[in-house]
NUDOKE-262415 format. One line per field, with one value per residue (C-alpha): residue in one letter; x, y negated, z negated. Coordinates in steps of 0.05 Angstrom, whole numbers. Layout:
N
r: [a;...] $
px: [X;...] $
py: [Y;...] $
pz: [Z;...] $
END
This chain:
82
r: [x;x;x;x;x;x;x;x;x;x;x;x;x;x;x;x;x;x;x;x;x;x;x;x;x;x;x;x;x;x;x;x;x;x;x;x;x;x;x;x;x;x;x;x;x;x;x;x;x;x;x;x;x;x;x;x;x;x;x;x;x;x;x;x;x;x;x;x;x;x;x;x;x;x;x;x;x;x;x;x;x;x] $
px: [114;74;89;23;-31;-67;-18;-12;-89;-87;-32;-72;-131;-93;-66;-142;-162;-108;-126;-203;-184;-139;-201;-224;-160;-121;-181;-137;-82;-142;-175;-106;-89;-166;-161;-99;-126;-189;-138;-101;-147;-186;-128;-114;-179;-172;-99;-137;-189;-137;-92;-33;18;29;6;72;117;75;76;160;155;189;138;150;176;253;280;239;230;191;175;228;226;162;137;205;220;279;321;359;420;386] $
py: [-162;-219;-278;-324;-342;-293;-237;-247;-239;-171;-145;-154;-126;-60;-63;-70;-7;36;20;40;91;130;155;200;216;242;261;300;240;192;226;237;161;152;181;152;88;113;135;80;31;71;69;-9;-26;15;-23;-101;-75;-35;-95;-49;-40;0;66;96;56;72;139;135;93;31;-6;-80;-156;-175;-109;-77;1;22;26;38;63;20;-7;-44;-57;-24;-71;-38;-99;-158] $
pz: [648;651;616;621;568;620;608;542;535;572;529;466;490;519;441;410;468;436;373;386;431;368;327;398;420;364;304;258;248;249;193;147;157;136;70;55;65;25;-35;-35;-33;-101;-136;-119;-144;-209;-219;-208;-254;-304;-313;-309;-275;-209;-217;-189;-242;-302;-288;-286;-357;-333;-326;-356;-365;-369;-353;-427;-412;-472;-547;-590;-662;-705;-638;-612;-542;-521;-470;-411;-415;-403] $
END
């Protein structure tokens, strides 16, 4: 392995050519990782937008500040021992 600004160089650009080369070479995990990125990315931009929390926590309920879960009875926040 080369050690030199010049080897270095190479190394990255045999990293960038793998990189490129992975959409030709292997199109069926290309295209999953693709939409997953796609997906992901909708539902990041519809939680900056939302002003809610992660998608994945509000869908569990425990979405909240200083460990709160929920509403309790007439609208109280119920604590979980904070």
């Amino acid at each position: 392995m080369l050690l030199s600004p010049t080897g270095l160089a190479w190394n990255g650009l045999k990293g960038e050519l793998e990189d490129l080369s992975f959409k030709y070479l292997k199109p069926a995990e290309y295209g999953t990782i693709r939409d997953t990125i796609a997906r992901k990315k909708k539902e990041r931009d519809a939680y900056i937008a939302g002003g809610e929390g992660p998608p994945e926590k509000k869908a569990r309920g425990v979405w909240g500040q200083g460990g709160r879960v929920g509403k309790g009875k007439a609208g109280s926040t119920v604590s979980i021992g904070r």
